[in-house]
BASE-137646 format. One record per residue (C-alpha): x, z negated, y; chain. Coordinates in steps of 0.05 Angstrom, whole numbers. Example, Ala and Ser with C-alpha at 12.3 -4.5 7.8 and 13.67 -1.06 7.14 Angstrom:
! residues 2
+--------+--------+--------+------+
:     c1 :     c3 :     c2 : unit :
+--------+--------+--------+------+
:    246 :   -156 :    -90 :    A :
:    273 :   -143 :    -21 :    A :
+--------+--------+--------+------+
***
This chain:
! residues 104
+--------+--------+--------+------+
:     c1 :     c3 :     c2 : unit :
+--------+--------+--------+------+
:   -359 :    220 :      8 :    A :
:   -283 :    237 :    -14 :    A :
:   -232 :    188 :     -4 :    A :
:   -206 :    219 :     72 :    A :
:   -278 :    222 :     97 :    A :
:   -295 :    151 :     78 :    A :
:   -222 :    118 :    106 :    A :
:   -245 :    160 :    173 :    A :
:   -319 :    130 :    176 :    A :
:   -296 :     64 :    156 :    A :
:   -234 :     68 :    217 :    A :
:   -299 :    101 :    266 :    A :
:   -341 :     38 :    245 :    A :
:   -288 :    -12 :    259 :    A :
:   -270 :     20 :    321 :    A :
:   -347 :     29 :    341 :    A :
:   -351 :    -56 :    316 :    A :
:   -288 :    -73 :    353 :    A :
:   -319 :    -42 :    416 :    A :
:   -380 :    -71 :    417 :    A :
:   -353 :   -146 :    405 :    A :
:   -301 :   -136 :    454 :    A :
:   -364 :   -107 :    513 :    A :
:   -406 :   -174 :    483 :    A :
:   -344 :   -219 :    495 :    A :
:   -328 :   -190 :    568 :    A :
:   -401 :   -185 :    588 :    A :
:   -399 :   -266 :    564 :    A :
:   -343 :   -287 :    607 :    A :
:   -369 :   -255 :    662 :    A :
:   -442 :   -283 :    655 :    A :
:   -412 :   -353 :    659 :    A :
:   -368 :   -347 :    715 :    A :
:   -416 :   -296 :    759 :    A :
:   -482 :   -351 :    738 :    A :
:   -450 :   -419 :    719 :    A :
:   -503 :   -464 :    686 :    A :
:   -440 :   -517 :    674 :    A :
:   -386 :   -551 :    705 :    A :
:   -322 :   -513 :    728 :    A :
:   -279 :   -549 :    667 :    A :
:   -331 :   -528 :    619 :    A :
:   -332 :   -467 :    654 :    A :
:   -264 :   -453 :    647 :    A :
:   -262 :   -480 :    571 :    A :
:   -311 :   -426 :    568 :    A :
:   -277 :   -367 :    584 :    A :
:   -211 :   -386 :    556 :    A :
:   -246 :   -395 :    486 :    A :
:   -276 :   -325 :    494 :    A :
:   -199 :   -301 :    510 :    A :
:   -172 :   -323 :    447 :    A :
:   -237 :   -292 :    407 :    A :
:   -228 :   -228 :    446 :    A :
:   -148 :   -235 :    426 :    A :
:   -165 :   -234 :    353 :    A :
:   -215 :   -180 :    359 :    A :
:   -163 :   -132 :    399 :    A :
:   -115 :   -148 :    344 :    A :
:   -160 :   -150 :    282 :    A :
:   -200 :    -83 :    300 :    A :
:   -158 :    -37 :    348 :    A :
:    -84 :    -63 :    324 :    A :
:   -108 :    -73 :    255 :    A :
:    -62 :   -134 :    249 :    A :
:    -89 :   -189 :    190 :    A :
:    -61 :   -233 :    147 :    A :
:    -45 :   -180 :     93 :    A :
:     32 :   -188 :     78 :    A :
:     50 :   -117 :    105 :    A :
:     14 :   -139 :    164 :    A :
:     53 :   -205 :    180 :    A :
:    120 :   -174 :    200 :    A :
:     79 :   -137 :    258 :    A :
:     38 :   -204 :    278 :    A :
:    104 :   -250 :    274 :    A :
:    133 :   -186 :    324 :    A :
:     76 :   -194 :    371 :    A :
:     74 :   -265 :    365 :    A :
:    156 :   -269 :    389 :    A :
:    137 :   -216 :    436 :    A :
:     84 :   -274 :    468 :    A :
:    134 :   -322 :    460 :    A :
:    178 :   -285 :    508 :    A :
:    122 :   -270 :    557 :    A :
:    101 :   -335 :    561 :    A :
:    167 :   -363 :    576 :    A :
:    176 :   -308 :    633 :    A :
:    117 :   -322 :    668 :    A :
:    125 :   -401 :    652 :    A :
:    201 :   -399 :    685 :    A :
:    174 :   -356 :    743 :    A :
:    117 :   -400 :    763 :    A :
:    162 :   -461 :    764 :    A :
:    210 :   -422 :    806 :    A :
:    149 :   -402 :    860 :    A :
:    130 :   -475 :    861 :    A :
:    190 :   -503 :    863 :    A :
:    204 :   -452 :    929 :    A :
:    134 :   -482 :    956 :    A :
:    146 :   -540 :    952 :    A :
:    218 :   -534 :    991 :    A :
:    172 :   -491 :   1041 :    A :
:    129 :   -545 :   1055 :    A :
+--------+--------+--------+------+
***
């Protein structure tokens, strides 16, 4: 193979990889919620511990993001970029519970 045609098969393959583990990881979580053979905490432990794998496989395989030193200027971007989510939804939950609680 010439040097186009093997970058293409190897992008198809981690694609076709990334794919797969992320249909493995889904089908997982939703085995042990739809059949739970454990407690709810352990259930829940569960599922967030498949989150974080299917995180690095969406980010590894589909955004091509490792630890390469090109690549850490886009993960520190989408890591700031969480940051900010995560204080959004944090400050808007506290807000809806605060109002619930004056509700009550």
């Amino acid at each position: 193979m010439s040097g186009p045609n093997r970058s293409r098969a190897r992008e198809i393959r981690t694609y076709a990889i990334g794919y797969l583990l992320a249909l493995a990881l889904t089908a997982a979580a939703f085995a042990a919620v739809r059949w739970p053979s454990i407690g709810a905490g352990a259930t829940f432990a569960v599922v967030l511990a498949l989150a974080l794998v299917q995180v690095v496989v969406q980010f590894r395989c589909f955004l091509h993001i490792s630890l390469a030193r090109s690549s850490r200027d886009d993960l520190q971007l989408i890591l700031f970029s969480t940051l900010i989510v995560i204080l959004m939804v944090g400050g808007t939950l506290v807000i809806l519970f605060n109002l619930r609680a004056r509700m009550m």
